[in-house]
C-alpha positions as CSV (number, residue, x, y, z in Angstrom):
1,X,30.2,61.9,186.2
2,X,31.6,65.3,186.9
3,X,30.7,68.6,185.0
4,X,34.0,69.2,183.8
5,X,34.9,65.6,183.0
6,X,32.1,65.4,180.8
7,X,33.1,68.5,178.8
8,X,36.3,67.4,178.8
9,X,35.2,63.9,176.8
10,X,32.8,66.2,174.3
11,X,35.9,68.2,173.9
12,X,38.1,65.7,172.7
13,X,35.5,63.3,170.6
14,X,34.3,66.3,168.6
15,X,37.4,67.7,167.6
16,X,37.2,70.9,169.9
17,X,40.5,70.6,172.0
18,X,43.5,73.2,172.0
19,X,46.2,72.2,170.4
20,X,48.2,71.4,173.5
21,X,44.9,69.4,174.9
22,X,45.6,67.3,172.1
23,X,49.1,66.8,172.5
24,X,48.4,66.0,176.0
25,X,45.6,63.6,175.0
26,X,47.5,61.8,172.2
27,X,50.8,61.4,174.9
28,X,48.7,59.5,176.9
29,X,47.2,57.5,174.6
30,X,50.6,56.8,173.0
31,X,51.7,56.0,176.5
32,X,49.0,53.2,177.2
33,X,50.1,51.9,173.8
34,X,53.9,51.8,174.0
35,X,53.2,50.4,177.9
36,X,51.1,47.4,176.9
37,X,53.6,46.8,173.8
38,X,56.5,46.2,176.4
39,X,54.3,44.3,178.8
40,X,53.0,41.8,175.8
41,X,56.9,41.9,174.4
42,X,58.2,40.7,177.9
43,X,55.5,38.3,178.3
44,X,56.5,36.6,175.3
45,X,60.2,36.4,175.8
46,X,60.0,35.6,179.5
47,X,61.8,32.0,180.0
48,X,58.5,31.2,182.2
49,X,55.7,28.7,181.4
50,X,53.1,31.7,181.6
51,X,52.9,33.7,178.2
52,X,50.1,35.7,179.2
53,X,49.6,39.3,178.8
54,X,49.8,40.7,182.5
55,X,46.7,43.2,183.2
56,X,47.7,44.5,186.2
57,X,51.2,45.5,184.9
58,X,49.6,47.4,182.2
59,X,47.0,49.1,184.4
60,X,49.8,49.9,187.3
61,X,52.4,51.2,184.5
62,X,50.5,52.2,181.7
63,X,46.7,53.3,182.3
64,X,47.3,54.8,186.1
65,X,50.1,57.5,185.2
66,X,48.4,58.3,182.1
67,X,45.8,59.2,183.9
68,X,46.4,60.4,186.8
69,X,47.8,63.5,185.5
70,X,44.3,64.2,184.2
71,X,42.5,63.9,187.6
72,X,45.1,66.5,189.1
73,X,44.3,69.3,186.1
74,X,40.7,68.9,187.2
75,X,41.4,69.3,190.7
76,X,43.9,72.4,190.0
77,X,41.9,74.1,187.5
78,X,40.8,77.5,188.0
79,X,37.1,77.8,187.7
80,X,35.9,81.2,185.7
């Protein structure tokens, strides 16, 4: 694991992350949340035999852009 990822996950588990770090960090997480909501939601109303919760909806929609945003700040940031 990277340098900078690593400080980025003691950052935000022990409460040390700028205010809009956290903003940033709760988004996403809200994000993956609200996604996975709608997937299960649709999943249960579909007219369909299949009721189940569809994974790689939720990774494609939810966890990927959440994310991804993340790996582009670490590639962008300046390093002092």
């Amino acid at each position: 694991m990277s340098k900078g990822i690593r400080e980025f996950f003691n950052k935000a588990f022990s409460g040390e992350l700028s205010i809009s770090g956290k903003i940033f960090l709760t988004i996403s997480i809200l994000w993956v949340l609200a996604i996975g909501y709608l997937i299960w939601w649709n999943g249960i109303k579909s007219p369909g035999f299949d009721k189940s919760f569809r994974w790689d909806e939720w990774i494609w929609f939810g966890v990927i852009p959440a994310t991804v945003l993340y790996f582009f700040y670490f590639i962008w940031k300046n390093r002092d």
